[in-house]
Each structure stands twice: as structure tokens, then as C-alpha cells.
ZANU-275635 format. One record per residue (C-alpha): x, y, z; residue number from 1. Coordinates in Angstrom, 3 decimals. Example, Ala and Ser with C-alpha at 12.3 -4.5 7.8 and 13.67 -1.06 7.14 Angstrom:
2
{{12.300,-4.500,7.800},1};
{{13.670,-1.060,7.140},2};
// end
This chain:
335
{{-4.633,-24.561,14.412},1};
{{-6.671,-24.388,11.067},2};
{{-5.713,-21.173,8.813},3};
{{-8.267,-19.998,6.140},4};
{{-6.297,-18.751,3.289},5};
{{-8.591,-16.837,1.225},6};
{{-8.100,-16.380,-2.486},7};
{{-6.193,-19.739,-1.918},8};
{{-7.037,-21.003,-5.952},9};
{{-5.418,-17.916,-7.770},10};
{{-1.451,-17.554,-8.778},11};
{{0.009,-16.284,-5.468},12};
{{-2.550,-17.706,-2.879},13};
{{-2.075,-21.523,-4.706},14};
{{1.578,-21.217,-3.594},15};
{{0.767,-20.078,0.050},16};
{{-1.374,-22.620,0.642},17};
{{1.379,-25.340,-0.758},18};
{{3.746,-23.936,1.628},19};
{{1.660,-23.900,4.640},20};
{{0.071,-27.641,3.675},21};
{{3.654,-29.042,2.544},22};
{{5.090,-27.385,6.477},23};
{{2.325,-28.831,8.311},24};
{{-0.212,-26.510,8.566},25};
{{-4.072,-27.448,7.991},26};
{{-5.523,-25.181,5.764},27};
{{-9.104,-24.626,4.159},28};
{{-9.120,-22.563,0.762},29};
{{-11.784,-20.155,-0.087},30};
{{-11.679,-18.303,-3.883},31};
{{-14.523,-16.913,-5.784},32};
{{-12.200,-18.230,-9.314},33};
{{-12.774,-15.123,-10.914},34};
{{-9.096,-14.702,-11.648},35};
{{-7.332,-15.977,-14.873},36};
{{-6.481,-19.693,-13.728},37};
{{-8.068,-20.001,-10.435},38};
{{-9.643,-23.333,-9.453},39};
{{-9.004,-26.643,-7.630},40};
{{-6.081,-27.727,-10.023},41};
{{-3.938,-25.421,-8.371},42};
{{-4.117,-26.553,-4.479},43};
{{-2.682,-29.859,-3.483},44};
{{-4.492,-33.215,-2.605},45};
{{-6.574,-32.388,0.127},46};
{{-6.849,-29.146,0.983},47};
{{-10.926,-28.134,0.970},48};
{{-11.902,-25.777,-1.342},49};
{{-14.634,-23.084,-0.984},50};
{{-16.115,-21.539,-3.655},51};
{{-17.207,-17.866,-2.856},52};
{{-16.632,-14.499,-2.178},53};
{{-15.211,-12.879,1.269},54};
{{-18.422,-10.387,0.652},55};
{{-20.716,-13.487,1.605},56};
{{-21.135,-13.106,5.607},57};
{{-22.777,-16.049,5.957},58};
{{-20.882,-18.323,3.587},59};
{{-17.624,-17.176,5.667},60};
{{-19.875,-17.717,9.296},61};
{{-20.577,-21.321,8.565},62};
{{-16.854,-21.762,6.631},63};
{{-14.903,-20.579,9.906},64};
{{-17.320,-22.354,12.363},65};
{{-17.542,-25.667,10.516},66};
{{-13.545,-25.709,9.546},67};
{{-12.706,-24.133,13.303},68};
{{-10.640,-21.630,11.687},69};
{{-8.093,-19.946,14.902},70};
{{-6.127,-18.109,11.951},71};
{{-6.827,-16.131,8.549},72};
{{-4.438,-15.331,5.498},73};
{{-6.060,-12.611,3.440},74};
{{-5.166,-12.283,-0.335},75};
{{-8.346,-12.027,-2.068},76};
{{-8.367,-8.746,-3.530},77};
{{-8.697,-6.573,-6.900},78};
{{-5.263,-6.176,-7.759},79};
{{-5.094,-4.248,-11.817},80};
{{-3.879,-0.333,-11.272},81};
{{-5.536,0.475,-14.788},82};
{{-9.193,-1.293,-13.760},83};
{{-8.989,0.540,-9.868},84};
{{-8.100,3.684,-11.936},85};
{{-11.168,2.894,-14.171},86};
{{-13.169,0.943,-11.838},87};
{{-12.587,2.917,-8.008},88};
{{-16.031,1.518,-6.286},89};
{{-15.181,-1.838,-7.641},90};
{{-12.088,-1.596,-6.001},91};
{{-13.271,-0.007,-2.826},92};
{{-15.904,-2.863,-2.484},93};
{{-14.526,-5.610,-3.339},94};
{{-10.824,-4.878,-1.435},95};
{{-12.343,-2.638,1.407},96};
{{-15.592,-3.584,2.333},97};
{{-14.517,-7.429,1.684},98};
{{-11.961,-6.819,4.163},99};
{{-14.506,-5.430,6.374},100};
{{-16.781,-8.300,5.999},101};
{{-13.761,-10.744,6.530},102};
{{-12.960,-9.195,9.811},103};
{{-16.153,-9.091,10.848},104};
{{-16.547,-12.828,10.854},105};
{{-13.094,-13.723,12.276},106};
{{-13.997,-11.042,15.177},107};
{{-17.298,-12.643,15.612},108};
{{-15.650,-16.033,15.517},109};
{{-12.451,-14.716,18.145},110};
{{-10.470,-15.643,15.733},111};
{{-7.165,-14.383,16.911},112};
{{-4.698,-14.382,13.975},113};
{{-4.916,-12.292,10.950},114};
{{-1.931,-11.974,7.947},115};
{{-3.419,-9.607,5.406},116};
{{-1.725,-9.734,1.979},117};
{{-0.582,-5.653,1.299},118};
{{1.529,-3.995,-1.774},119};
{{4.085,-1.670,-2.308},120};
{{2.028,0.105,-4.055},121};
{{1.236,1.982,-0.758},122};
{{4.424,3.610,-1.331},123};
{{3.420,5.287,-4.702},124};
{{6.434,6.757,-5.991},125};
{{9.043,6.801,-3.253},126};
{{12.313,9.326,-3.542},127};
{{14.590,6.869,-1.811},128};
{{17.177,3.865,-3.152},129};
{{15.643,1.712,-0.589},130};
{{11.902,1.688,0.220},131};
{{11.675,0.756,4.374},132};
{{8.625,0.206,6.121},133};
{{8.962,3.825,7.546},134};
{{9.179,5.498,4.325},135};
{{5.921,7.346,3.488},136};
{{2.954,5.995,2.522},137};
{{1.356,7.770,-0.758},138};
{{-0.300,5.511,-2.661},139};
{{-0.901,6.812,-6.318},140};
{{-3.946,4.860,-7.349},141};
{{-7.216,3.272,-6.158},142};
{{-5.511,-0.123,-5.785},143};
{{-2.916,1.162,-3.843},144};
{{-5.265,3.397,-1.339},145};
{{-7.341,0.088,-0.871},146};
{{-4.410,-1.379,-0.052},147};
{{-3.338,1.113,2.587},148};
{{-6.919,1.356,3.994},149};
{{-6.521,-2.220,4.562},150};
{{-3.852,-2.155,6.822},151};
{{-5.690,0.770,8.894},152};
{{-8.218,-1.425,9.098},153};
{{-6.143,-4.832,10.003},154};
{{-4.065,-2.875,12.779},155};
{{-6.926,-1.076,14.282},156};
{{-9.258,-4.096,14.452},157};
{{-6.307,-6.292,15.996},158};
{{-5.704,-3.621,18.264},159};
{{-9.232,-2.879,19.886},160};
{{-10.117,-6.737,19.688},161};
{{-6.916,-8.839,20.960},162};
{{-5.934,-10.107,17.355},163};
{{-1.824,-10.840,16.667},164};
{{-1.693,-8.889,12.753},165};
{{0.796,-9.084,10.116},166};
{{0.752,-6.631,6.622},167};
{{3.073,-8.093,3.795},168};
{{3.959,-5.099,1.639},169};
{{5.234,-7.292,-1.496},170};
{{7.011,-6.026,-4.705},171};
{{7.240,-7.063,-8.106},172};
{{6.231,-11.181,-8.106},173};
{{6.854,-13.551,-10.585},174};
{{7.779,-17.066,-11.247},175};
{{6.119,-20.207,-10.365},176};
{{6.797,-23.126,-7.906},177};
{{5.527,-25.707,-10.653},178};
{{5.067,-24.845,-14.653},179};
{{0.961,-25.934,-13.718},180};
{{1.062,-22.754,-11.109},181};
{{2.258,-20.212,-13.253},182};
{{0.712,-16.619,-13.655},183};
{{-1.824,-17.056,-16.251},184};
{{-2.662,-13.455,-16.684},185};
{{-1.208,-10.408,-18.915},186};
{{-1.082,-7.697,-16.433},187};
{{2.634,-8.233,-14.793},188};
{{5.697,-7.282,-16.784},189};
{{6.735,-10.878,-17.510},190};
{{3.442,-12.520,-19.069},191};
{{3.461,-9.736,-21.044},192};
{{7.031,-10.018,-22.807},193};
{{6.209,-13.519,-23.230},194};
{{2.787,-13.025,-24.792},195};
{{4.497,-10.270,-27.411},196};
{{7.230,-12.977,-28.333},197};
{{4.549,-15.571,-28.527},198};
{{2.797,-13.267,-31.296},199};
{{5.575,-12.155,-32.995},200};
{{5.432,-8.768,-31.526},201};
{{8.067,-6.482,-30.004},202};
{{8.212,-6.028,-25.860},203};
{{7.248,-2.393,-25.056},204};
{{9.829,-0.908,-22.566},205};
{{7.362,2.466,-21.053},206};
{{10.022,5.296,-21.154},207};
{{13.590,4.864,-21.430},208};
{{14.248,8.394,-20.207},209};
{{14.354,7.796,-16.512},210};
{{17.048,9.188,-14.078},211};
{{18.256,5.089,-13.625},212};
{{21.736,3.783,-15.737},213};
{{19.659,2.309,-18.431},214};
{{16.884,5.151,-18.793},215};
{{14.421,2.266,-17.841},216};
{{12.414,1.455,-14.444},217};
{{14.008,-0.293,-12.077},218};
{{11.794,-2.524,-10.118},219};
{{12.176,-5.496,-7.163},220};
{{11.382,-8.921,-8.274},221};
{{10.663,-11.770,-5.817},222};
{{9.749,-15.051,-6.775},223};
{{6.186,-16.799,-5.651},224};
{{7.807,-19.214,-3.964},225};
{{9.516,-17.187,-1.815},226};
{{6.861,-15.024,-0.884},227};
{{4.715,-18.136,-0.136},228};
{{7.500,-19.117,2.495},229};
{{6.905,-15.485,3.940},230};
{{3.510,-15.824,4.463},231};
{{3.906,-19.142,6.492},232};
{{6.786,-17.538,8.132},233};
{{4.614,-14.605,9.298},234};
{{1.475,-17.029,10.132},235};
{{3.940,-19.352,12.030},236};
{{4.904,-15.674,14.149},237};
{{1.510,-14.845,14.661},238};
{{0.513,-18.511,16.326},239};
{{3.562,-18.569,18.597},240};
{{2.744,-15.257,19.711},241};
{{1.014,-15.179,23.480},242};
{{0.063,-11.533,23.198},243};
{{-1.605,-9.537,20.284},244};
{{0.821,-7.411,18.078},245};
{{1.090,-5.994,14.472},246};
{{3.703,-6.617,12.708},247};
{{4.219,-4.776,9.065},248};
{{7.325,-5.862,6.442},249};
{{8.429,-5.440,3.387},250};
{{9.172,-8.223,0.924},251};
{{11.195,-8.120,-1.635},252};
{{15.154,-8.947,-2.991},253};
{{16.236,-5.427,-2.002},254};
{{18.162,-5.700,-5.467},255};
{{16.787,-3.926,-8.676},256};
{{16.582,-4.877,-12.259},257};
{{15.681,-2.502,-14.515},258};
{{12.986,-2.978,-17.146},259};
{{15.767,-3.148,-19.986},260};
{{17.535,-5.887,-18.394},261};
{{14.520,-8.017,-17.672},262};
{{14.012,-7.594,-21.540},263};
{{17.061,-9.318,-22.375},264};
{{16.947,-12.067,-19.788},265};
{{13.429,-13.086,-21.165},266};
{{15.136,-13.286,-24.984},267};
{{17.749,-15.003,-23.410},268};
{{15.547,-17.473,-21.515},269};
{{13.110,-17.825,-24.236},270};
{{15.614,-17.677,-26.883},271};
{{13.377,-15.819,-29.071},272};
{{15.788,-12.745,-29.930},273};
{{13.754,-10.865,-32.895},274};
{{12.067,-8.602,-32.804},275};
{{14.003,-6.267,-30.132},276};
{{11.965,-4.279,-27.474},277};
{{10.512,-1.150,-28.426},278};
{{10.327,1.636,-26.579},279};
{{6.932,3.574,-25.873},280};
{{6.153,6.612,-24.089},281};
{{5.821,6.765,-20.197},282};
{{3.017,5.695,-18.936},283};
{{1.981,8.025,-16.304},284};
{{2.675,7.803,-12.260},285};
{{5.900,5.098,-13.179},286};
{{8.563,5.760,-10.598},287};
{{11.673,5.803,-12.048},288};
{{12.849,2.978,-9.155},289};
{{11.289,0.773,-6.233},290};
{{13.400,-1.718,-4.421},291};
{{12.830,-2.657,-0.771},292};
{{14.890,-2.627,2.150},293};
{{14.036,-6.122,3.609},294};
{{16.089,-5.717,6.740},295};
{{13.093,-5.602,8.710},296};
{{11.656,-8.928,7.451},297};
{{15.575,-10.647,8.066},298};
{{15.066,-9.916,11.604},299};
{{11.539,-10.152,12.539},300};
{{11.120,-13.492,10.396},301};
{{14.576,-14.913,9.788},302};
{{13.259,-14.715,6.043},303};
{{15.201,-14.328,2.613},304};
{{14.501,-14.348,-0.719},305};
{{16.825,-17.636,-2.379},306};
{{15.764,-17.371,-6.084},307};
{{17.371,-15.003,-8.785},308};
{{15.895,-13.003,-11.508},309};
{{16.446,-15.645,-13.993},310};
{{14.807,-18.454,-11.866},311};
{{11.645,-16.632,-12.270},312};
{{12.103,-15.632,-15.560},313};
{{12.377,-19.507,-16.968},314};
{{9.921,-21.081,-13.905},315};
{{7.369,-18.255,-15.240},316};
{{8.096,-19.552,-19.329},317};
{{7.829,-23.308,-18.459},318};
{{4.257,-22.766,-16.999},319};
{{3.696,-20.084,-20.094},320};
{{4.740,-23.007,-22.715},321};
{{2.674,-25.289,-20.744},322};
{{-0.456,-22.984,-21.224},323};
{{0.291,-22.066,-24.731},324};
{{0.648,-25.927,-25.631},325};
{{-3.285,-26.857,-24.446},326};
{{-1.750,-28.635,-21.821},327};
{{-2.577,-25.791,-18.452},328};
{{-5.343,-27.385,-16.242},329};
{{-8.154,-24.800,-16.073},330};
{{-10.386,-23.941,-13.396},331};
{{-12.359,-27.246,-11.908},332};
{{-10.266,-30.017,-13.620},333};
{{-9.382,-32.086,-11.423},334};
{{-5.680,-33.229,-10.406},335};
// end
């Protein structure tokens, strides 16, 4: 079978598709590169690339017709809680209605396989040391509701049309397979301590007076690479499969590391020690801890997470160093 990954040319979707090529799998890209590093460099020798948005009926009719798609892996989406706090409509369009769209077309098609990309932040701020699949969903922010709304939609359309679904709730994600795959952007924790040290500028830690051993947020971190190897784990379920089903999991480390710690392993990894972090006020609707329980995902999948904290940390700096040096392929250069 023939998978569409879309938003296959941005940070996370560029290792799915690696994971699923380098296992086997065909697989057709489609990303509209409007994310920081996006574009053909990314994806491996081989894999087509179309350029364009999951909003574009017709572009997706004559891409899953012409490629004879049988199976979808959704992760184009909006994905900034300040800009879907700003920006809700954007958000609802783009990550709703492009969902909507996107099913549309695989329903149309029979496609009968469908892995959408999901969030913990359909938790919001969970009251529990482990986050499971069953704890309730309260998302705390536009990105987070689109998110949820997704999955209504993913379950209800596999349900009433005969398609096997899977929702990956991932955590924190960092790292990079490959320096030249690295997360280009400033929004995630990580980029940003680097991009402080890189200026001369102090971390900011966002409250240090949180109920947590350190005072700091305590967040779970799973590496891109690993979360790639979930996706084809899931799509590899889903094709097996001879009957529809849903299937929703949590991934993550199901360890924490609070925001102080990560601090220190980033001086440590980039050995630039001065200046310390400073510490800032909260920023509003942190929870003071999210880790996952990833039970669920051991069983269903077989799947574990086999990097540490620190192999993030210095995979994400070598692709950071490679960026800063003029060296970081940018969208359309070819490999």
C-alpha cells in the first residue's frame, strides 16, 4: 500500500516519512512549506513531494487517485498555543476544516486507513502523576480544542465509513534523527535555550514556584525519532488490520524532567555556562507537570521510547550549529 503523509517536509513529518521509506513503506509527501525549514531537503531520495495545502480538494483528489493512496498519516496542522490563542479561526480552519477536507477525499477515495497526528495538549492541565488515555480531556487553548475536535472527527468518520483510525497524543518532542532535520523554529523549549545562549542572553525558566521538587515544570520529552517509529508502528497496525477500529495512545517517556534540569543539560551539552537561567513570571495556563503513562502504546504497539533526555538535547544542538554556521539546507535546495 501507498501512505500519504501530509505535512511530510516540516521537522516531525520529515522523520515519519524516513521511517516509513527506510522500513519499506511507499510514501508520497504533501506540505504547503510554510513552516520554518520545510522543503524537499528534508525527505530522502525519492519520495514525491507535493506542494500544497490539505484545504485544496482537488489538489488532494488528483494526489490520492494518481499516487493510489490505500492509507493517510495526518500531521499538517497549526501547532503555536500563543498564535491559536491570538489567531482562533486560523486555527479552526486550517486544523479543523483541513481535517475535514482531508477526510473528505480519503472517504471519497475509500481510502481505508487514517493515523491522525494529536497532542497532549487535549489534556490541558491534568491533576494526575501520570496522564493515561482515560484521563480527561480539557484542552486549555484553541490549539488544543482543534486538536481534540480532530479526533471526534477521525473516530466518528472511521466509524460510520469502515476506516481502521489511530490518534497519537504526543508530548514534549525534540531532537533530530540527522543535524540537517533539526527543529528550525523558536517555539519549543529547546530552540529557545539555544537561541538565548547563541545571543548571549540568559534562558528564561516561566515560574519556579510550582508544587514540583525544583519549583519548575516538569514536562515529557520524546525524541523525533522515536515518535517517527510510532507512527509507522501505528500505520503498520492499521494495514494488518481486517476490520475497522480506532485506536488512541499516548506517546511519550512516561519520565519527567523538569524545566530547571533541562536548563543545565543544555549548558552542559552546549558548554556555554554564563549567563545562568533567569527566572520570569508564570506564564499563564502552565501545569505544574505532564508526563504520560505509555502503557497503552507498550501493548497495543510493542513501542518504546530508546533515546534519553540528553540524546535530544545534543542531536537538537548539532542541527542548531549546523543552521547557525550557513550550512542548514533551506526549503527547495536540493539534496
Amino acid at each position: 500500500m501507498t501512505w500519504l503523509i501530509t505535512g511530510g517536509a516540516g521537522y516531525i513529518g520529515a522523520h515519519v516519512v524516513r521511517a516509513m521509506a527506510r522500513a519499506g513503506e511507499r510514501v508520497v509527501a504533501l506540505d504547503d512549506l510554510s513552516a520554518p525549514g520545510s522543503g524537499l531537503a528534508r525527505l530522502p531520495e525519492g519520495v514525491p513531494l507535493v506542494t500544497g495545502s490539505v484545504l485544496d480538494r482537488e489538489l488532494l483528489d488528483r494526489t490520492i487517485t494518481g499516487h493510489q493512496i490505500s492509507g493517510v498519516v495526518h500531521l499538517a496542522a497549526r501547532k503555536r498555543v500563543g498564535e491559536s490563542v491570538e489567531s482562533p479561526l486560523l486555527y479552526y480552519r486550517e486544523n479543523v476544516h483541513g481535517l475535514t477536507v482531508l477526510l473528505e477525499a480519503a472517504v471519497t477515495a475509500r481510502v481505508e486507513r487514517f493515523v491522525l497526528s494529536s497532542s497532549a495538549a487535549v489534556y490541558g492541565m491534568p491533576d494526575a502523576q501520570l496522564v493515561t488515555e482515560d484521563t480527561p480531556c480539557l484542552p486549555m487553548n484553541p490549539y488544543g480544542e482543534t486538536k481534540l475536535a480532530g479526533e471526534w472527527l477521525v473516530r466518528a468518520t472511521g466509524r460510520a465509513h469502515g476506516m481502521a483510525t489511530a490518534c497519537l497524543r504526543y508530548f514534549n518532542v525534540a531532537g533530530a534523527a540527522r543535524p540537517e532535520m533539526a527543529d528550525v523554529g523558536v517555539s519549543n523549549v529547546i530552540p529557545t535555550f539555544f537561541e538565548a545562549l547563541s545571543k548571549g542572553e540568559p534562558p528564561l525558566i516561566f515560574g519556579d514556584d510550582y508544587p514540583t521538587p525544583d519549583g519548575t515544570c516538569i514536562r515529557d520529552y520524546v525524541h523525533v525519532a522515536d515518535l517517527a517509529d510510532a507512527h509507522h508502528m501505528a500505520a503498520r497496525r492499521l494495514a494488518a488490520q481486517d476490520r475497522p477500529g480506532d485506536l488512541t495512545v499516548n506517546i511519550g517517556t512516561g519520565h519527567g524532567v523538569s524545566v530547571r534540569e533541562l536548563a543545565r543539560l543544555v549548558a552542559e551539552v552546549t558548554g556555554r555556562t554564563e549567563p545562568a537561567a533567569r527566572v520570569v513570571g508564570r506564564r499563564a495556563g502552565d501545569p505544574a507537570r505532564v508526563v504520560a503513562a505509555v502503557g497503552r502504546i507498550e501493548r497495543e504497539l510493542g513501542w518504546t521510547a530508546r533515546h534519553e533526555v540528553r540524546d535530544m538535547v545534543e542531536s537538537a544542538w548539532q542541527g542548531w550549529c549546523l543552521r547557525i554556521s550557513g550550512e542548514f539546507k533551506t526549503p527547495g535546495q536540493s539534496t
